[in-house]
C-alpha positions in Angstrom: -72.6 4.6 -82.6 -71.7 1.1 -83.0 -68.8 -1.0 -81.4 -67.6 -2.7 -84.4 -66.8 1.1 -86.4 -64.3 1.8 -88.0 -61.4 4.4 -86.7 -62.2 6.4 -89.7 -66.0 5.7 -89.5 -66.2 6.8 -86.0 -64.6 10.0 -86.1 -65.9 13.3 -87.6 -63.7 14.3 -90.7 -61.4 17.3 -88.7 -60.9 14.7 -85.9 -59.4 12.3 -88.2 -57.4 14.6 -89.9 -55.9 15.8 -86.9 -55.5 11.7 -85.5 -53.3 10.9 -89.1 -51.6 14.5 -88.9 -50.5 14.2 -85.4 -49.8 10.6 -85.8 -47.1 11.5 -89.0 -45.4 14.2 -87.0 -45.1 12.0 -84.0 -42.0 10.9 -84.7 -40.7 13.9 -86.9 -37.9 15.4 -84.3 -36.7 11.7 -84.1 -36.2 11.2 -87.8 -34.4 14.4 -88.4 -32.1 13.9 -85.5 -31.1 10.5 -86.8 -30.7 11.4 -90.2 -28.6 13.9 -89.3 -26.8 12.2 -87.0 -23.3 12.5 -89.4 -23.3 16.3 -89.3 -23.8 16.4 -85.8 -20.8 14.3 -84.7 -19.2 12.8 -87.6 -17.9 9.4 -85.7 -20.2 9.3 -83.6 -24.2 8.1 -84.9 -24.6 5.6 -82.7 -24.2 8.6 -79.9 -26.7 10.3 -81.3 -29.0 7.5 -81.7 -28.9 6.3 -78.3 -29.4 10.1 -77.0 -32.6 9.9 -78.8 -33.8 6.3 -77.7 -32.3 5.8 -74.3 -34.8 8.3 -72.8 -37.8 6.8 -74.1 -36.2 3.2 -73.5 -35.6 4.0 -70.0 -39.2 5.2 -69.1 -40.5 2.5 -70.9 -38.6 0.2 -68.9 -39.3 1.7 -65.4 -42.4 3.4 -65.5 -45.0 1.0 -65.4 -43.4 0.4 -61.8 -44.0 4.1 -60.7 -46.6 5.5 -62.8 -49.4 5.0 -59.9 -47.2 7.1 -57.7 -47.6 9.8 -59.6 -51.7 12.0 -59.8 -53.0 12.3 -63.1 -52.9 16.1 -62.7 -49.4 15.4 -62.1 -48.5 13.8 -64.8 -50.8 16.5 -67.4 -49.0 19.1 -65.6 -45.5 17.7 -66.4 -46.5 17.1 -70.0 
C-alpha cells in the first residue's frame, strides 16, 4: 500500500469500524461518571472529577520516567 493513505483507505471496512467504535467508547466510563457526578456526592463534583483524572494525570506525569523499567510482557500482562 502506499504511505500517503488515508486511515480509512488503509484499513479493511471491519477494521475501521472497530478503530471508530473503540475510539467512541473510549472515554464512555469517564463521561458517565462525570455526568453523574451530582448523584453520587451531591457537594462534591469536583471529588469525583479528580477521582477520575488524577489517575491518568499522575501516570501521565511519571511514567515516561519508568516505563523502560518495566518488560513489554509486563506491561500486556498488567493490562
Amino acid at each position: 500500500k502506499e504511505d500517503n493513505l488515508s486511515l480509512a483507505e488503509a484499513l479493511s471496512r471491519p477494521e475501521f469500524i472497530a478503530f471508530i467504535l473503540l475510539g467512541l467508547f473510549n472515554n464512555a466510563i469517564f463521561v458517565i461518571m462525570n455526568s453523574i457526578a451530582k448523584d453520587i456526592t451531591a457537594g462534591s463534583v469536583a471529588l469525583v472529577y479528580l477521582a477520575n483524572v488524577l489517575p491518568t494525570f499522575l501516570m501521565k506525569l511519571i511514567g515516561p520516567y519508568w516505563f523502560h523499567l518495566v518488560s513489554y510482557e509486563m506491561r500486556a500482562k498488567a493490562v
